[in-house]
FIDO-384068 format. One record per residue (C-alpha): residue number from 1; residue in one letter; x, y, z. Coordinates in nm, 4 decimals. Layout:
N
+-----+------+----------+----------+----------+
! pos ! code !        x !        y !        z !
+-----+------+----------+----------+----------+
! NUM !    A !        X !        Y !        Z !
...
+-----+------+----------+----------+----------+
# end
This chain:
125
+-----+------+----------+----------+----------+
! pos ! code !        x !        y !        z !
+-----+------+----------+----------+----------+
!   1 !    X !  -3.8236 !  -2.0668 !   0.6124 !
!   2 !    X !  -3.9011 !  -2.1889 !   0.2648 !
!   3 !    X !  -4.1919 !  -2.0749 !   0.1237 !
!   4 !    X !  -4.3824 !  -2.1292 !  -0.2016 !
!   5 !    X !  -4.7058 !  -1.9810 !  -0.3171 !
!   6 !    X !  -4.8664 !  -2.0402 !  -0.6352 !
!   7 !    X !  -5.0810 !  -1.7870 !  -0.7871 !
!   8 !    X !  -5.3216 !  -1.7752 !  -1.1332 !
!   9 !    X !  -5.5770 !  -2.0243 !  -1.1232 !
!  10 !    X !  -5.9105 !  -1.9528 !  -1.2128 !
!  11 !    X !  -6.1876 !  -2.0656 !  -1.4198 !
!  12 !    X !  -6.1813 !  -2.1353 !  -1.7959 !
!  13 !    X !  -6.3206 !  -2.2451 !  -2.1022 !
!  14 !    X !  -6.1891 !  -2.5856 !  -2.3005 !
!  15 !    X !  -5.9232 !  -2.4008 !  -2.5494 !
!  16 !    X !  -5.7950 !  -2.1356 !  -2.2998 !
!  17 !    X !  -5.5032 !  -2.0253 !  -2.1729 !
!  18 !    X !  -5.3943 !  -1.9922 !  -1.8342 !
!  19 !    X !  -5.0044 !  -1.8446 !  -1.6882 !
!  20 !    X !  -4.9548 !  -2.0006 !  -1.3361 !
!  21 !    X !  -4.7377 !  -1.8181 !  -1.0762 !
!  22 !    X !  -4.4834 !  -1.9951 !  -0.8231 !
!  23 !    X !  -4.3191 !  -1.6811 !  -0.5698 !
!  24 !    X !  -4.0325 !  -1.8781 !  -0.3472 !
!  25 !    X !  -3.8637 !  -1.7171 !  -0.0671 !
!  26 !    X !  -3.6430 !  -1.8419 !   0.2077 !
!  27 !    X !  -3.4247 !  -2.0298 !  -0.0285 !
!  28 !    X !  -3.1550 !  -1.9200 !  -0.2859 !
!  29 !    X !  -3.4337 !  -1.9959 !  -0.6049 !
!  30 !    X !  -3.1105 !  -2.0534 !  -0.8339 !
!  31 !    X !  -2.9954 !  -2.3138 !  -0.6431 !
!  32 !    X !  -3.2785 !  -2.5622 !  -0.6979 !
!  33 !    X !  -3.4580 !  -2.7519 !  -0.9590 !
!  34 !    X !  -3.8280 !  -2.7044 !  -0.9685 !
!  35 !    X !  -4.1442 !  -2.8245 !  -1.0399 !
!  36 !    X !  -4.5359 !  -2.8082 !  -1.1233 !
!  37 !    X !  -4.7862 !  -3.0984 !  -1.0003 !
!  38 !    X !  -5.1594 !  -3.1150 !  -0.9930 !
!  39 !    X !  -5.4025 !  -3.3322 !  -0.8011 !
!  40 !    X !  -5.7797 !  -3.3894 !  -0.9858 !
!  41 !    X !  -6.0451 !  -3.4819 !  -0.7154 !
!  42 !    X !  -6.0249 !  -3.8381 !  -0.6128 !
!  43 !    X !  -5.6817 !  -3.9327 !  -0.7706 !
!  44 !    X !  -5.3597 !  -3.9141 !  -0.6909 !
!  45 !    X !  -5.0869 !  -3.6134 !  -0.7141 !
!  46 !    X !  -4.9541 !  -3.6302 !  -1.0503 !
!  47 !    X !  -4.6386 !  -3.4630 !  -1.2360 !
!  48 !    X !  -4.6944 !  -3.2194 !  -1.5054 !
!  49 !    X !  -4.3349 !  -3.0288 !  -1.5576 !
!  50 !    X !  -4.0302 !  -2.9602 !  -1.4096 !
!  51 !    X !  -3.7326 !  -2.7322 !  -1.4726 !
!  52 !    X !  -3.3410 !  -2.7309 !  -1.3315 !
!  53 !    X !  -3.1888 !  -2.4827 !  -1.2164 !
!  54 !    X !  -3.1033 !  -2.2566 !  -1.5016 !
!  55 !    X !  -3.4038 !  -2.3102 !  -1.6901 !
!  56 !    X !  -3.2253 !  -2.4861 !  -1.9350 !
!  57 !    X !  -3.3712 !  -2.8061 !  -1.9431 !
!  58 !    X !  -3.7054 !  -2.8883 !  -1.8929 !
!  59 !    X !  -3.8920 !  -3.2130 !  -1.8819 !
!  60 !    X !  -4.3496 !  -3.2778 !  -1.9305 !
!  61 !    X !  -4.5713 !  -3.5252 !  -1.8503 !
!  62 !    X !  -4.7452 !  -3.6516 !  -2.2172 !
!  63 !    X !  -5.0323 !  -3.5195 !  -2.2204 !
!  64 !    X !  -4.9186 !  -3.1706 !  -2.1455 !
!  65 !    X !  -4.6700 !  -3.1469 !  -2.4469 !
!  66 !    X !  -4.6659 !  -2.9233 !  -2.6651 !
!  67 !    X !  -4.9607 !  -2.7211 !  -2.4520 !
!  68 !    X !  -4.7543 !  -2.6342 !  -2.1183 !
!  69 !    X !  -4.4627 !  -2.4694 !  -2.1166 !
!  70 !    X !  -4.2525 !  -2.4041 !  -1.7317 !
!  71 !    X !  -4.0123 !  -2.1403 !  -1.7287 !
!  72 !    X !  -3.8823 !  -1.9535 !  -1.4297 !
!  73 !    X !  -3.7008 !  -1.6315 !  -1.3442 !
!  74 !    X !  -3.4293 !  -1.6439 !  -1.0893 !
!  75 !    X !  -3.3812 !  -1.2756 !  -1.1002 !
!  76 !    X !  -3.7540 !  -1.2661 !  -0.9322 !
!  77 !    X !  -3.7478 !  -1.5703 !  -0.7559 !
!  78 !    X !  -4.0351 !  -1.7014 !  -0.9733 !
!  79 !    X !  -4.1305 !  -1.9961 !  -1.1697 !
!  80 !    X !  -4.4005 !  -2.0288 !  -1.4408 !
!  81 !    X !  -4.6510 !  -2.2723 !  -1.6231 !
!  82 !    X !  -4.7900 !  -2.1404 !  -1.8841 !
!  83 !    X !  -5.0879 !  -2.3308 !  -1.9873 !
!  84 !    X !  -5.2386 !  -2.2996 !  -2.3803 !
!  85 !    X !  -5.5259 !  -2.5394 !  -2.5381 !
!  86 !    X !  -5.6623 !  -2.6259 !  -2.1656 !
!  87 !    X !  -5.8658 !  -2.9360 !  -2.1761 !
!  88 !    X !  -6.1248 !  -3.0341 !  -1.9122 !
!  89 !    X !  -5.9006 !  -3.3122 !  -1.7355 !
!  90 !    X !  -5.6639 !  -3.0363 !  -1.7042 !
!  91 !    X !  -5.8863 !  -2.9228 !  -1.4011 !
!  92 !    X !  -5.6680 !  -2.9748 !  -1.0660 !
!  93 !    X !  -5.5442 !  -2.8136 !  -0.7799 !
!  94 !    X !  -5.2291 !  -2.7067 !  -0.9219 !
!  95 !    X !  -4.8444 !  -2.7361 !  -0.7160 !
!  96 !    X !  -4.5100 !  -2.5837 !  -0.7148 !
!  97 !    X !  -4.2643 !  -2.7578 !  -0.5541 !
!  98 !    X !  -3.8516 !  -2.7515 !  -0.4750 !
!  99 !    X !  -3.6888 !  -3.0506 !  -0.5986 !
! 100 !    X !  -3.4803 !  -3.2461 !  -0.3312 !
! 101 !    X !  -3.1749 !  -3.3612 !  -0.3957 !
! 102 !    X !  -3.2666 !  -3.7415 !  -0.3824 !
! 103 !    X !  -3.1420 !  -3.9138 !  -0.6612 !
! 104 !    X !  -3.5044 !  -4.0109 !  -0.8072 !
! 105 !    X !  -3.7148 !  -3.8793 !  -1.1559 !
! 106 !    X !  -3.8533 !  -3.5791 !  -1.1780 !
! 107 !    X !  -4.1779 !  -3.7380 !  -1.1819 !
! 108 !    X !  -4.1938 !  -3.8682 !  -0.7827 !
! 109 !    X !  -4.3099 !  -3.6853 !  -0.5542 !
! 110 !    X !  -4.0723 !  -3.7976 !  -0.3217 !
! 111 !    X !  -3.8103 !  -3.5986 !  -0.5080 !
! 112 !    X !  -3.9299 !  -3.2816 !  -0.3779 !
! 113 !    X !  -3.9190 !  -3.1542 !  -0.0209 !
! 114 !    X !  -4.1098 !  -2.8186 !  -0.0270 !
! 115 !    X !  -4.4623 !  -2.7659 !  -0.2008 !
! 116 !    X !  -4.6453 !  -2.4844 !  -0.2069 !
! 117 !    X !  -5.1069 !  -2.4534 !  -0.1448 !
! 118 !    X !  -5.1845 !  -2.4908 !  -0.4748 !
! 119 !    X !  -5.4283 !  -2.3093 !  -0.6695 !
! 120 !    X !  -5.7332 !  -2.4131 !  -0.8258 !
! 121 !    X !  -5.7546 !  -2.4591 !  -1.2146 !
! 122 !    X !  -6.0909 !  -2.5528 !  -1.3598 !
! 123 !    X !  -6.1760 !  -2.5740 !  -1.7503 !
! 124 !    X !  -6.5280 !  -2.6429 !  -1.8454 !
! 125 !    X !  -6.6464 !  -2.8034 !  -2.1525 !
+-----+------+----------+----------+----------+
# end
């Protein structure tokens, strides 16, 4: 079965960086687009970056320009966020997640069919 497990999170200071880990299995990882999401306590599930299948294009949400970057290795099965500059409204529980192949943006979450835990990311001030 599809599996996805995110890996990195931790606790940082405002201005710090951060590499977040997504390990799939159970799938062919080349076949599918993917993507990072994060929930903040007390709002909703929110997009932050996605990546097709190649790695060759990538899309952010605006306030992570220029400070995220996703990336992935299919050789590994992996996918990355790097995260520089991290603010505190960055702090979330953090997603990876397959993208489906409904014909939606990358930014619903109905566009994706497989998520992984998450993993906690908190910056303090």
């Amino acid at each position: 079965q599809v599996q996805l497990v995110e890996s990195g999170g931790g606790l940082v200071q405002a201005g710090g960086s951060l590499r977040l880990t997504c390990a799939a299995s159970g799938l062919t990882f080349s076949n599918y687009a993917m993507g990072w999401f994060r929930q903040a306590p007390g709002k909703e599930r929110e997009f932050v970056a996605a990546i097709t299948q190649s790695g060759a294009l990538t899309t952010y949400e605006d306030s992570v320009k220029g400070r995220f970057t996703i990336s992935r290795d299919n050789a590994k099965n992996t996918m990355y966020l790097q995260m520089n500059s991290l603010r505190p409204e960055d702090t979330a529980v953090y997603y990876c997640a397959r993208r489906a192949g409904t014909p939606v943006r990358d930014e619903s979450l109905s566009g994706y069919d497989y998520w992984g835990q998450g993993t906690q990311v908190t910056v303090s001030s």
